[in-house]
C-alpha positions in Angstrom: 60.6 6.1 -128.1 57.5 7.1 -127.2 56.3 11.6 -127.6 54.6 12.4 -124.9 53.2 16.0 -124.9 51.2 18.1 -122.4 47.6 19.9 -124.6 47.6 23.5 -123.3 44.4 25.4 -121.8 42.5 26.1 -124.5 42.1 29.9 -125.6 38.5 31.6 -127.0 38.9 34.6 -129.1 37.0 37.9 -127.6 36.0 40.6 -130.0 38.4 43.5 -129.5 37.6 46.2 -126.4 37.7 46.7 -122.8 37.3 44.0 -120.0 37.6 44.0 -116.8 39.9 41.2 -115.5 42.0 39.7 -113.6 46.2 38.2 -113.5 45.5 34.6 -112.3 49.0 33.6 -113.6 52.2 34.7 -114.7 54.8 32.7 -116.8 58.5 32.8 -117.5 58.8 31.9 -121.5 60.4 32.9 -124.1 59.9 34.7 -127.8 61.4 32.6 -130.7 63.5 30.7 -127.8 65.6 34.1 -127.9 64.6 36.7 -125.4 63.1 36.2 -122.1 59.4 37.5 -122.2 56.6 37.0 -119.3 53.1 36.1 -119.9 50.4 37.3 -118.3 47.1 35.1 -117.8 44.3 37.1 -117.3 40.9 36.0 -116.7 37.7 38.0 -117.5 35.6 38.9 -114.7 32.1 40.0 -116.7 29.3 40.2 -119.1 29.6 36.8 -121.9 33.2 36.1 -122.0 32.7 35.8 -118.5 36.3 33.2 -117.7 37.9 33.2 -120.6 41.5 33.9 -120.1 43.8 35.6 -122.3 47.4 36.2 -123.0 49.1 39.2 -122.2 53.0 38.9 -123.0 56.2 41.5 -121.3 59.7 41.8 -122.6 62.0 40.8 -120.0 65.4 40.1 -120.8 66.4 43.3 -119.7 68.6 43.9 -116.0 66.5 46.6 -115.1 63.0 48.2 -116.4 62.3 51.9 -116.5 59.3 53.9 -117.0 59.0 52.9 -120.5 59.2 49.0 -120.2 55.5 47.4 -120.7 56.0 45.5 -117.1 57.2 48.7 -115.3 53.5 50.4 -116.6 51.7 47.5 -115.7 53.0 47.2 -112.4 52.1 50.9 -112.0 49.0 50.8 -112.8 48.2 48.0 -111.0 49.4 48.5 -107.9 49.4 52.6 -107.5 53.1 52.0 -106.8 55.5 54.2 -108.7 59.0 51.8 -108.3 62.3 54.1 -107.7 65.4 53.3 -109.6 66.9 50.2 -108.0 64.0 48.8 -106.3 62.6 45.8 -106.3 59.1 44.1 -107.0 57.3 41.2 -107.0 55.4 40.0 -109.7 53.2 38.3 -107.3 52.0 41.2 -105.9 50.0 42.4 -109.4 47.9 39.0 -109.6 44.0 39.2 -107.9 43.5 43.0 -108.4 40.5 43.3 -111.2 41.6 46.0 -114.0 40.1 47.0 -117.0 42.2 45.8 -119.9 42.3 46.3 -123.6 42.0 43.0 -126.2 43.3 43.3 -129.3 43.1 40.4 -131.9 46.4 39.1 -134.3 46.8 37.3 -136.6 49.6 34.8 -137.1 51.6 35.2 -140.0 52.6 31.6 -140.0 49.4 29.4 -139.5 47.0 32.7 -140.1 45.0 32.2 -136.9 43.7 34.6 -135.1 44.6 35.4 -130.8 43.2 37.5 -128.6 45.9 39.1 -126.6 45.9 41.7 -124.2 47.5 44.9 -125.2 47.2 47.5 -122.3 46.0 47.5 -118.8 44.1 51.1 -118.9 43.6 50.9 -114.6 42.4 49.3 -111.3 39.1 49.0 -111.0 38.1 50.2 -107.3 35.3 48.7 -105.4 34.1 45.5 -107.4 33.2 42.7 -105.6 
């Protein structure tokens, strides 16, 4: 029997602060194999960690995600779109936009490493090229 695994893209810590950035990618996973949770791959846009990407990571095992849900905020902010109850949206539609975003480092309590994650999106960021 032969254990073949795929290596993961590999992940620079940042100091903590503001960036601007953007979602290249989002991902279905999980937290502890229990609850559904989506992460967010963002990718700095400026100054030294210029294309580093981080994690950001979304509860979502609920059915439906009011104004206090992390993903309902981001959305928001992201898109200037304030959902109703009982619409839909796509996730697709948040990735590309630059934003500033907020990195805050943790430690794990297992291995005692230390990741960069993001936190907060704070807002769009209007007119960068």
């Amino acid at each position: 029997m032969s254990l073949i695994f795929k290596m993961g893209e590999r992940r620079q810590q940042v100091p903590e602060g503001e960036y601007q950035a953007t979602i290249v990618d989002i991902k279905e996973t999980s937290y502890l194999g229990k609850r559904k949770t989506l992460n967010f791959i963002f990718e700095i846009k400026e100054g030294i960690f210029f294309g580093n990407r981080l994690n950001g990571f979304v509860n979502a095992h609920y059915d439906n995600f009011s104004e206090h849900s992390k993903l309902w905020k981001w959305y928001s902010i992201i898109t200037n779109i304030t959902p109703d109850p009982g619409d839909d949206f796509n996730l697709e539609e948040m990735k590309n936009f630059v934003v500033l975003i907020r990195v805050k480092n943790k430690e794990s309590r297992k291995t005692k490493n230390v990741f960069s994650n993001v936190d907060e999106i704070i807002k769009p960021i209007i007119g960068l090229e």
